[in-house]
DRENDRENZA-954698 format. One record per atom (N, C-alpha, C, O, CB): x, y, z; residue in one letter. Coordinates in steps of 0.05 Angstrom, whole numbers, padded with zeros to 5 digits, always signed. Each point is the difference from the previous one (the first is absolute). Glycine has a CB too. Layout:
BEGIN
XYZa/...
This chain:
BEGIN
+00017-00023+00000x/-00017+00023+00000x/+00018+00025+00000x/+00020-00002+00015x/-00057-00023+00009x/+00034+00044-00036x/+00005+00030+00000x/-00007+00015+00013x/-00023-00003+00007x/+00026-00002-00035x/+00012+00027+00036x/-00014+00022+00016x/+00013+00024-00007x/+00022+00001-00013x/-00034-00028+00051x/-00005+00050-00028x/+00001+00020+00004x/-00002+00022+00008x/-00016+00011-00015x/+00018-00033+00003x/+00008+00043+00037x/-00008+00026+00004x/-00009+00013-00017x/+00011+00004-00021x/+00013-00005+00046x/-00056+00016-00017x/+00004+00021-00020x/-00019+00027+00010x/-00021-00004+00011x/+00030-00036-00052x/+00000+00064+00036x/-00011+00025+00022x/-00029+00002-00011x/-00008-00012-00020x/+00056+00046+00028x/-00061-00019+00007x/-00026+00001-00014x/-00014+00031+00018x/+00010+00007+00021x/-00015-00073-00033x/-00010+00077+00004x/-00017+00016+00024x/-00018-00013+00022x/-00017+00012+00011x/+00015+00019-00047x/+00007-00052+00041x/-00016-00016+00022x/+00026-00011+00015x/-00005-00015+00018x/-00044+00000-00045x/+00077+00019+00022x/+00024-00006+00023x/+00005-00020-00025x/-00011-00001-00021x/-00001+00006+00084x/+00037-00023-00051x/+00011-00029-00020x/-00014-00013+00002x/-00016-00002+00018x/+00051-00002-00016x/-00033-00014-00028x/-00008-00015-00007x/+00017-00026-00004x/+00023+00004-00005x/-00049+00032-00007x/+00015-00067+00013x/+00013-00016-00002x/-00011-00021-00022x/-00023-00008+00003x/+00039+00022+00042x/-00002-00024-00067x/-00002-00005-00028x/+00000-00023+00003x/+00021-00001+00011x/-00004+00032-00033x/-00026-00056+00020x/+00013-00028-00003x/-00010-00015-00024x/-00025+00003-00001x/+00029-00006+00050x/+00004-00010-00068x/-00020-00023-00022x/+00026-00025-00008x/+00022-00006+00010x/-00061+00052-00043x/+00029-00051+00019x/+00013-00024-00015x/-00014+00004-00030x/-00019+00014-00007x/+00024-00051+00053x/+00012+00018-00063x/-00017-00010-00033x/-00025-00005+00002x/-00011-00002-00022x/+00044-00021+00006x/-00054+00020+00043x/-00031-00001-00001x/-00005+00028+00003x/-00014+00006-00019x/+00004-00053+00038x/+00014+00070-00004x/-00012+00022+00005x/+00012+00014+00020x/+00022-00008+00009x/-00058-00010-00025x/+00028+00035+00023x/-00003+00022+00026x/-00016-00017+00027x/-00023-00006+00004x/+00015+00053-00043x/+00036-00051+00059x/-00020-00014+00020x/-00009+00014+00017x/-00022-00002+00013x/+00040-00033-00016x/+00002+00054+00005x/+00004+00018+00026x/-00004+00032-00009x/+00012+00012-00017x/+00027-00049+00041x/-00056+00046-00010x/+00001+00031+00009x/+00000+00015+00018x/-00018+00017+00003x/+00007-00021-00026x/+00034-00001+00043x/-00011+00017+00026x/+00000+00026-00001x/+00000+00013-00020x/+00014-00044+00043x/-00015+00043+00005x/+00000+00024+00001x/+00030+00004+00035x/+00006-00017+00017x/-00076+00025-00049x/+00075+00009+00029x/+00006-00003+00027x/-00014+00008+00020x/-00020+00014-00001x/+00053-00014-00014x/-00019-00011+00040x/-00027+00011+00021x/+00010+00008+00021x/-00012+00018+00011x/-00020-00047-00021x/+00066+00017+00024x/+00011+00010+00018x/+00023+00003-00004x/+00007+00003-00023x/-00033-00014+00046x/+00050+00010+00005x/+00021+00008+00000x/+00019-00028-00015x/+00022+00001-00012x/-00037+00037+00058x/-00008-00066-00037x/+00016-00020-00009x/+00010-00001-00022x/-00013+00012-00017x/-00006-00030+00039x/+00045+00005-00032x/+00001-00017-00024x/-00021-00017-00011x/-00017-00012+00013x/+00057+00013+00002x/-00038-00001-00039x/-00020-00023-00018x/+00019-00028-00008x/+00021-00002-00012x/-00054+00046-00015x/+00015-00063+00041x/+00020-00020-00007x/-00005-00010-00029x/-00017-00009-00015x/+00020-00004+00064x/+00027+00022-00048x/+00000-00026-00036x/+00007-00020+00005x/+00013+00000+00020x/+00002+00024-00053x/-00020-00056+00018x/+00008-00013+00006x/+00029-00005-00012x/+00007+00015-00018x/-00052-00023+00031x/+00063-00013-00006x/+00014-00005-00010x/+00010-00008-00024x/+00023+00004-00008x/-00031-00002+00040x/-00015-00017-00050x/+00000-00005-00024x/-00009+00020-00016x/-00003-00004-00024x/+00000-00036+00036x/-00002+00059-00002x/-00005+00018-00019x/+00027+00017-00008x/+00021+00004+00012x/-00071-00005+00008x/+00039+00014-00053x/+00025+00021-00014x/-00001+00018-00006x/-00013+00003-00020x/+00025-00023+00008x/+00000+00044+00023x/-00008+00023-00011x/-00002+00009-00031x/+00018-00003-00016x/-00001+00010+00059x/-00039+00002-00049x/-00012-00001-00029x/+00020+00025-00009x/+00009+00019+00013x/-00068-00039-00008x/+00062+00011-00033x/+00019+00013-00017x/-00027+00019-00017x/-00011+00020+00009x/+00061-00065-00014x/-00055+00036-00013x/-00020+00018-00020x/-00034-00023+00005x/-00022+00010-00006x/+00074+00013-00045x/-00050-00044+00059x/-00025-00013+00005x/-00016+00015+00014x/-00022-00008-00007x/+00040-00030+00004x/-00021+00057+00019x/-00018+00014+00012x/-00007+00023-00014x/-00023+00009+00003x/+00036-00026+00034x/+00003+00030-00052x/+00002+00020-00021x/-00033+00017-00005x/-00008+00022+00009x/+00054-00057-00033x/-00060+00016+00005x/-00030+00000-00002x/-00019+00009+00025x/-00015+00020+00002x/+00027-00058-00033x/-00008+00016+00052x/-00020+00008+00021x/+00008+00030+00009x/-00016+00017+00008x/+00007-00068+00009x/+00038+00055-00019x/+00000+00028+00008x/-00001+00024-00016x/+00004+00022+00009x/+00016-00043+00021x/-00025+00015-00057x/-00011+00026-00010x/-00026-00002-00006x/-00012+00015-00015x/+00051-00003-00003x/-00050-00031+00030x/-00035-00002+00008x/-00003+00019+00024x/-00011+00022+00000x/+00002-00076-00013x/+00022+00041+00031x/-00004+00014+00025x/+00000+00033-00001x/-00018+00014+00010x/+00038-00056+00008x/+00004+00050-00031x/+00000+00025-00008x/-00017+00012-00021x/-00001+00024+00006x/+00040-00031+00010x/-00044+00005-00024x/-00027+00008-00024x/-00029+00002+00027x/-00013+00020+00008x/+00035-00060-00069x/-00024+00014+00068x/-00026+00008+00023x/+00008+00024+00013x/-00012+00020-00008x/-00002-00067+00020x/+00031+00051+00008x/-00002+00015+00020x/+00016+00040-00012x/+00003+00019+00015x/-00001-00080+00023x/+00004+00060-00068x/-00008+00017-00023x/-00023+00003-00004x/+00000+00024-00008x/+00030-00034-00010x/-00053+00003+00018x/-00023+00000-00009x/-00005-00008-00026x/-00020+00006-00013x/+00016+00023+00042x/+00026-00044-00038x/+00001-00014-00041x/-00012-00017+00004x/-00014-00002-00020x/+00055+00006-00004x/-00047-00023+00041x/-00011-00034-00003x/-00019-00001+00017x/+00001+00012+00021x/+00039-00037-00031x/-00060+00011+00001x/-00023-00007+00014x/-00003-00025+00002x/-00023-00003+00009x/+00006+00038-00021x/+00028-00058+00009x/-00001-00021-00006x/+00023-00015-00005x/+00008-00004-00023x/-00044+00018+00013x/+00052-00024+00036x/+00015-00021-00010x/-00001-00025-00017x/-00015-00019+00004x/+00022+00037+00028x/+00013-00016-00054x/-00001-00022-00021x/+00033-00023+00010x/+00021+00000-00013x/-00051+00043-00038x/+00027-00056+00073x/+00026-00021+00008x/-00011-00025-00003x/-00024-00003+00002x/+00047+00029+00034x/-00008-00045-00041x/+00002-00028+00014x/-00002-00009+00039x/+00019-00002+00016x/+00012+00003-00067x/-00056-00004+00054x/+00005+00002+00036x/-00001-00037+00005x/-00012-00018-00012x/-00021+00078+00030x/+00047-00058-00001x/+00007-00029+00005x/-00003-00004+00038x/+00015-00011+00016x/+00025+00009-00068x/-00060+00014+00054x/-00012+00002+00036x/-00003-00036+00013x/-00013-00018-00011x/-00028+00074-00001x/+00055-00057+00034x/-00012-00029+00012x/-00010+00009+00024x/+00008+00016+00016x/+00023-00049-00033x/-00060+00013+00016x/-00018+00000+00020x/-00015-00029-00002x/+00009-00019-00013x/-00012+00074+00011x/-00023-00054+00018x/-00015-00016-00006x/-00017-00002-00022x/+00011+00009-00019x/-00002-00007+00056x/-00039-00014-00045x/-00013+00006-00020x/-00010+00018+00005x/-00002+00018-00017x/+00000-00050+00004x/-00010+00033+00041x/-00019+00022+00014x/+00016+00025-00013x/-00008+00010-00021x/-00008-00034+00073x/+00041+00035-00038x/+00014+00022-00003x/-00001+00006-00022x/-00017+00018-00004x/+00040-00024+00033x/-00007-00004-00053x/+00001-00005-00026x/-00036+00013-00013x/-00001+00019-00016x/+00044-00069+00027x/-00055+00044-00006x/-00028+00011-00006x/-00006+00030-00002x/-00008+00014-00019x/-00003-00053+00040x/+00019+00046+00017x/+00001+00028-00002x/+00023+00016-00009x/-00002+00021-00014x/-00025-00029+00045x/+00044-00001-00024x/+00022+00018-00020x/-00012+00000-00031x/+00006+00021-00011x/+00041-00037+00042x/-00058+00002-00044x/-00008-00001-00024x/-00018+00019-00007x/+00002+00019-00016x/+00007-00061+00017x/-00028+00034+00016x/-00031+00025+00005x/+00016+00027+00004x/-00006+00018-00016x/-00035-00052+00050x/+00057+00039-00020x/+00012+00028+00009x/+00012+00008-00022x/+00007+00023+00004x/+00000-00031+00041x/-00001+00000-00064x/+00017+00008-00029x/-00027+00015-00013x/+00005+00019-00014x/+00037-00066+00004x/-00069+00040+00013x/-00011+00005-00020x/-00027+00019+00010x/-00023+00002-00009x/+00047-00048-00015x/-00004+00060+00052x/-00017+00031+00006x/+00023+00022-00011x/+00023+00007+00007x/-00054-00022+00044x/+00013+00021-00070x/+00009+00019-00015x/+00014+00023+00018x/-00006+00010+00022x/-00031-00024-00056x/+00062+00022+00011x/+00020+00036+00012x/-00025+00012+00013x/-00022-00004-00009x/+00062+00022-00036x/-00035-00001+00070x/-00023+00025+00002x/-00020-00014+00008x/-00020+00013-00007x/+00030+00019-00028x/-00017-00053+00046x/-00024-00009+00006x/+00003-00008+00022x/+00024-00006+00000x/-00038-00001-00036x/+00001-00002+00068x/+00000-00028+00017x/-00022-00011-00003x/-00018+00004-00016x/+00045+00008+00048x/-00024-00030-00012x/-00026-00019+00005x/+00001-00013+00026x/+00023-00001+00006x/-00025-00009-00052x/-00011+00000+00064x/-00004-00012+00028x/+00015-00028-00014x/+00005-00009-00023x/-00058+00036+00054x/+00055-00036+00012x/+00007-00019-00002x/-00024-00022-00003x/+00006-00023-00007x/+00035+00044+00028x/-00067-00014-00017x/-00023-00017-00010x/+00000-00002-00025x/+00002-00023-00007x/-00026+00032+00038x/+00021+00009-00052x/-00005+00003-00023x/+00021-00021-00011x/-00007-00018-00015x/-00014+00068+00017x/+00045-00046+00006x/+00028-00016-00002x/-00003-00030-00009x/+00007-00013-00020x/+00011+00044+00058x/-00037-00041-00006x/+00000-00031+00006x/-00026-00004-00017x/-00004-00024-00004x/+00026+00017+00056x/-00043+00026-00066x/-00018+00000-00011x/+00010-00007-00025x/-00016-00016-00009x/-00008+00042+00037x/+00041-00022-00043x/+00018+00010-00022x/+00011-00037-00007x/+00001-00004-00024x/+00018+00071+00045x/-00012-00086-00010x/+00010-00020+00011x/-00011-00018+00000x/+00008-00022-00006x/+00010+00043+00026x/-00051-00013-00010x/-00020-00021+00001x/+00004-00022+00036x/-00004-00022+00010x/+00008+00023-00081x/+00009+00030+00077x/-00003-00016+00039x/-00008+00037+00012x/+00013+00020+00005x/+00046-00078+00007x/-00089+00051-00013x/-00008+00033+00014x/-00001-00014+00035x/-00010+00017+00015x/-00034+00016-00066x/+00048-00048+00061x/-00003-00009+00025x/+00029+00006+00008x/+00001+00011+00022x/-00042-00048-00027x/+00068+00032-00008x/+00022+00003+00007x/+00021+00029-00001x/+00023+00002-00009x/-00036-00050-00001x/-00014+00079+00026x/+00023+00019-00005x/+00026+00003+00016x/+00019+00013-00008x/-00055+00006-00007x/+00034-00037+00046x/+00013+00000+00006x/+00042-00015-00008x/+00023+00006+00005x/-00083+00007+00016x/+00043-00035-00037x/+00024-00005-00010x/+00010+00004-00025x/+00022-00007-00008x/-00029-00018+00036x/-00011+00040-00045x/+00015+00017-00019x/+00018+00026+00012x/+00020+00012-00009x/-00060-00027-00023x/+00027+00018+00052x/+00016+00024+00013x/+00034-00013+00008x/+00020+00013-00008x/-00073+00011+00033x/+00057-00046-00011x/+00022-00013+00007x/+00021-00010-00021x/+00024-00004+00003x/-00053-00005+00031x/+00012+00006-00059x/+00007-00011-00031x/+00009+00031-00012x/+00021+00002-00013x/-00063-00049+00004x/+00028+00069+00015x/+00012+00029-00011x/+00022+00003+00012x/+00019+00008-00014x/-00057+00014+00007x/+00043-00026+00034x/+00022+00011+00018x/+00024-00019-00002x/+00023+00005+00008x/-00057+00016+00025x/+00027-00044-00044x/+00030-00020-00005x/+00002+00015-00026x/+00015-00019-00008x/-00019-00037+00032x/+00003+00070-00043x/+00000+00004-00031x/+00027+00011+00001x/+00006+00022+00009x/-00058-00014-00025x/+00075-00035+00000x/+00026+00004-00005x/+00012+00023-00014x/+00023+00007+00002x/-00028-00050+00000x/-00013+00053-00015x/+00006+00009-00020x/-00013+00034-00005x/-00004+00006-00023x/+00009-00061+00009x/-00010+00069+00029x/-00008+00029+00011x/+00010+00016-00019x/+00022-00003-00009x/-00022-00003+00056x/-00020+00026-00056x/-00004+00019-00023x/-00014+00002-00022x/-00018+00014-00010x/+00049-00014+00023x/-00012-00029-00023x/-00003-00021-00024x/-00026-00019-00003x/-00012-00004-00021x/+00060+00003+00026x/-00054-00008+00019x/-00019-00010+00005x/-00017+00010+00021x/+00002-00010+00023x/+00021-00021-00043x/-00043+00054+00012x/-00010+00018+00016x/-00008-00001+00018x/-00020+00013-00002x/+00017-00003-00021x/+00005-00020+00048x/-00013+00002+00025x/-00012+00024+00010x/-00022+00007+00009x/+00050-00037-00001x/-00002+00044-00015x/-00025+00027+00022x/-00022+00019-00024x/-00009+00023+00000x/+00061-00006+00046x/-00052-00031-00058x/-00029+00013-00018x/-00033-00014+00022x/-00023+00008-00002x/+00056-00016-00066x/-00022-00014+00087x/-00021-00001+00016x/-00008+00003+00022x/+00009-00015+00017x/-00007-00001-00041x/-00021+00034+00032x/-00007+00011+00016x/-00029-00010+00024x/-00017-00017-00007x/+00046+00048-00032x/-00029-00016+00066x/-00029-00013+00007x/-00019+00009-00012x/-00003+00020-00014x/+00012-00026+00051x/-00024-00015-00028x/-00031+00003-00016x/-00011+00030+00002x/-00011+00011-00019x/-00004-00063+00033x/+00021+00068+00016x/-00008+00024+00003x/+00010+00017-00018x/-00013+00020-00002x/+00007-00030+00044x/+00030+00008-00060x/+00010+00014-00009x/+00035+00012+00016x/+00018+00016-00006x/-00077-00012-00014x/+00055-00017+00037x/+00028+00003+00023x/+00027-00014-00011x/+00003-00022-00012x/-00037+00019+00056x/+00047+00019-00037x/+00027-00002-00012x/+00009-00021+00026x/+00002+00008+00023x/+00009+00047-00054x/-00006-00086+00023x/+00003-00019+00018x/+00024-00009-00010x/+00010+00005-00022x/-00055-00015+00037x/+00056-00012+00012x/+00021-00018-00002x/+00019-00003-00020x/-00011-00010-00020x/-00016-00007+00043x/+00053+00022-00025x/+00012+00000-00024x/+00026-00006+00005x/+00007+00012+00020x/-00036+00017-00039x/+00050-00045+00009x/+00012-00023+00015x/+00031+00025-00005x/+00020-00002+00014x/-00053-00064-00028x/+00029+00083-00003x/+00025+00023-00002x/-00007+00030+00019x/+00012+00021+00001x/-00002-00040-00056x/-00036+00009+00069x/-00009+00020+00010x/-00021+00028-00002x/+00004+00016-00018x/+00032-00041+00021x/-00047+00028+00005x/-00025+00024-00011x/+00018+00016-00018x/+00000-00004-00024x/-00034+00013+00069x/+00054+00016-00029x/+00008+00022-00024x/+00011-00017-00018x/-00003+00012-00021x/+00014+00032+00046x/+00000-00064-00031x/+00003-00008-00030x/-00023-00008-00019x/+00002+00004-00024x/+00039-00017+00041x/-00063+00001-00006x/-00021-00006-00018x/-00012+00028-00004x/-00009+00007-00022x/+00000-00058+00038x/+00009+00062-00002x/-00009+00034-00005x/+00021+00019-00012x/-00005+00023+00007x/-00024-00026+00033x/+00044+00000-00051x/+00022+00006-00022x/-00011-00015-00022x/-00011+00011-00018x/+00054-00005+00048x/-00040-00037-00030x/-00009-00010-00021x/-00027+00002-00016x/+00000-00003-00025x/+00030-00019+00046x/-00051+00028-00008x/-00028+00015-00007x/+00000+00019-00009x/-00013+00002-00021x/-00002-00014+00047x/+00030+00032-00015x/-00002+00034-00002x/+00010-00010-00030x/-00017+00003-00018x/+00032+00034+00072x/+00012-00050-00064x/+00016+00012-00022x/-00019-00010-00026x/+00002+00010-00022x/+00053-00012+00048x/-00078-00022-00018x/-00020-00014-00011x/-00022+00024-00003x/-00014+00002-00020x/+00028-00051+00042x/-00015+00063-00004x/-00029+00022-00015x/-00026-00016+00017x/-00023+00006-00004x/+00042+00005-00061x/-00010-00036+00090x/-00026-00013+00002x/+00000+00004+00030x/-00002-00019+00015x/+00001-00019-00057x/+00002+00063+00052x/-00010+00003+00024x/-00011+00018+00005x/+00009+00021-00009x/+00015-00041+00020x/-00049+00022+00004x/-00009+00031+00006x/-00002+00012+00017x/-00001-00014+00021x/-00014+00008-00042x/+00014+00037+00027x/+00016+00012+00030x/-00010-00010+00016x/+00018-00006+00016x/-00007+00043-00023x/-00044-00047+00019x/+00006-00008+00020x/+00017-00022+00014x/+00008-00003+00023x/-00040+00025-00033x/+00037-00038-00014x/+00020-00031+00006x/+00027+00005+00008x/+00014-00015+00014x/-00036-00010-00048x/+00029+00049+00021x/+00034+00011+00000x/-00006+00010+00032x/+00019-00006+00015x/-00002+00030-00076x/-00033-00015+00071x/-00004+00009+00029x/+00003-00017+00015x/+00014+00003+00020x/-00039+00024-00027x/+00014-00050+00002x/-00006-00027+00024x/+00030-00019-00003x/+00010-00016+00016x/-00076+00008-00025x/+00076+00018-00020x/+00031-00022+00009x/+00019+00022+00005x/+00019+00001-00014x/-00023-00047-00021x/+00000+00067+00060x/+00022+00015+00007x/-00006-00009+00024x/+00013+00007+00020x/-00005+00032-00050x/
C-alpha cells in the first residue's frame, strides 16, 4: 500500500491505496502520530490524482469525485458509504432518510456507526449528513470541519452555521 501526506483547509490529510483504489482518507484529529503500517510505501506519483481532486474540491472546481475507492468494511458499511456517494454536492440528508435510502429505515442507528467508521472522508461524503432536525450532528473530524465542508458546498443555512459553533 501507498501513502501519503497531503495539506488541505481541514488540517492534514492522510492518503493510502493500492492497484484496487483509495482506501484511506483521514483527517487529522490530534497531537498523535498516524500510524502507518509497516508494509506500507511512501507513494511516489500514485497518489498524484486523488490529490489534484482534493484540490479542485476545496477550490470550488469539483463537485464530484471521479477515483477508484477501494474502502474495507462490512456489507452493511459498504452500502452506506455507497448511498453517501450519491447525495449530491450542496445538498444533505438525515440519517433516516440515509437507512431509508438502503432499504433498512429501522436501522438509523447503525447507519450512523457505518457513517462514522467511513475510511475514506471528503471523498466519500459523510458530513453531507445531518439530523433529521436539520442539526449539524456527530462527525468523526468534528463539527467545525463538517461546517467548513458544507459552507464551501453552498449546503448550509445560517441557522445551521449557528448551531455547529
Amino acid at each position: 500500500m501507498f501513502y501519503r501526506h497531503h495539506p488541505s483547509p481541514v488540517g492534514p490529510l492522510l492518503l493510502a491505496g493500492d492497484e484496487s483504489g483509495l482506501q484511506l482518507l483521514l483527517m487529522k484529529l490530534d497531537s498523535r502520530p498516524w500510524r502507518i503500517d509497516e508494509h506500507w510505501r511512501q507513494a511516489g506519483s500514485e497518489l498524484d490524482e486523488v490529490c489534484r481532486q482534493l484540490d479542485e474540491y476545496f477550490a470550488g472546481q469539483r463537485r464530484r469525485f471521479e477515483l477508484r475507492l477501494a474502502p474495507r468494511g462490512t456489507a452493511f458499511q459498504l452500502a452506506v458509504w455507497q448511498a453517501l456517494q450519491c447525495i449530491p454536492y450542496g445538498h444533505t440528508c438525515s440519517y433516516s432518510e440515509l437507512a431509508g435510502q438502503i432499504g433498512r429505515p429501522q436501522a438509523v442507528r447503525a447507519v450512523g456507526a457505518a457513517n462514522g467508521a467511513n475510511p475514506l472522508s471528503i471523498v466519500v461524503p459523510c458530513h453531507r449528513v445531518i439530523g433529521r432536525n436539520g442539526s449539524l450532528t456527530g462527525y468523526a473530524g468534528g463539527l467545525p470541519r463538517k461546517q467548513l465542508l458544507l459552507q464551501l458546498e453552498g449546503a448550509l443555512q445560517p441557522q445551521q452555521a449557528q448551531l455547529a459553533l
